[in-house]
C-alpha positions as CSV (number, residue, x, y, z in Angstrom):
1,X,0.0,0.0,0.0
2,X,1.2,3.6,-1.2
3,X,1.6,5.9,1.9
4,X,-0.9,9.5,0.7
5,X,0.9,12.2,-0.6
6,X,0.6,15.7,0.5
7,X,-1.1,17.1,-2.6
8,X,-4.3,17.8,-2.6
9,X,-7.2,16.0,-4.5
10,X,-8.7,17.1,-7.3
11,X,-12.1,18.0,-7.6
12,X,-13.9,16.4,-10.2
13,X,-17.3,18.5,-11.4
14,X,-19.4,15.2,-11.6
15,X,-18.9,14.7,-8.2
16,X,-22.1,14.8,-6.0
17,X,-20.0,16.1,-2.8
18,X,-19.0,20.0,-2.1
19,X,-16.0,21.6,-4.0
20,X,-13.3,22.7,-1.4
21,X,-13.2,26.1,-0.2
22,X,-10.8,28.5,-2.3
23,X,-7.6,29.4,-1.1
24,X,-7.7,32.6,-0.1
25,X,-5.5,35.3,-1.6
26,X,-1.6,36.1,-0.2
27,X,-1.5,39.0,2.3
28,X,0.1,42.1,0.7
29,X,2.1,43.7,2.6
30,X,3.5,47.9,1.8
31,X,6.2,49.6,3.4
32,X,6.3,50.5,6.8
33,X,3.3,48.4,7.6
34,X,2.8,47.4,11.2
35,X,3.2,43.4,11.2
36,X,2.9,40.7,13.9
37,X,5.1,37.4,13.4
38,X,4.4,34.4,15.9
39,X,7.8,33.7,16.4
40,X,9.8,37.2,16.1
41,X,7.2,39.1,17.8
42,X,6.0,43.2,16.2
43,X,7.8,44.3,13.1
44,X,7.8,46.9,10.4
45,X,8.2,45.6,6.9
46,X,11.4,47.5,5.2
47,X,11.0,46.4,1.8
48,X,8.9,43.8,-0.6
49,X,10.7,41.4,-3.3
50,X,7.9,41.2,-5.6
51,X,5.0,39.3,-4.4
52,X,7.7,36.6,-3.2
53,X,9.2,38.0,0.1
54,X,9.4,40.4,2.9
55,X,12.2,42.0,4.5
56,X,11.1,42.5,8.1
57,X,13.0,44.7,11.0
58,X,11.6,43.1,14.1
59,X,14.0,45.4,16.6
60,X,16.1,42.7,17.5
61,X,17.1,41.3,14.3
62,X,15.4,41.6,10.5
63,X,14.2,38.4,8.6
64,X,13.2,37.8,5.3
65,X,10.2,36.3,5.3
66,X,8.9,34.1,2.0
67,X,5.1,33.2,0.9
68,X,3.3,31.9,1.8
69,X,3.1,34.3,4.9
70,X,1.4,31.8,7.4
71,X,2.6,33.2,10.6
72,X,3.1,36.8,9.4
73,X,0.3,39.2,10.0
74,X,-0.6,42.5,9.5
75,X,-1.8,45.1,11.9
């Protein structure tokens, strides 16, 4: 027996059962936006790399942060 793989099923239309949710859409984040991070705590964001990732200064130390921004939220 195959163990399941992480990807998700695919819905087929015929089906008689509910189509998943859709993913919502990624956070965007600006400049200087107020931004919460579970693990590093309040930060400001100091620049954006095209949709892809944030540079973050969280006071401390500054992290670049990549999508999909899970733990990273906006204030």
């Amino acid at each position: 027996m195959k163990p399941a793989s992480g990807a998700p099923r695919r819905h087929l239309p015929t089906s008689p059962f509910k189509s998943p949710p859709p993913t919502p859409p990624a956070e965007r984040f600006s400049v200087n936006d107020q931004v919460t991070h579970d693990r590093y705590g309040l930060g400001v964001v100091m620049s954006v790399e095209d949709e892809v990732a944030v540079f973050v200064d969280f006071g401390s130390r500054q992290e670049r942060i990549t999508t999909p921004f899970n733990k990273l939220y906006k204030l």
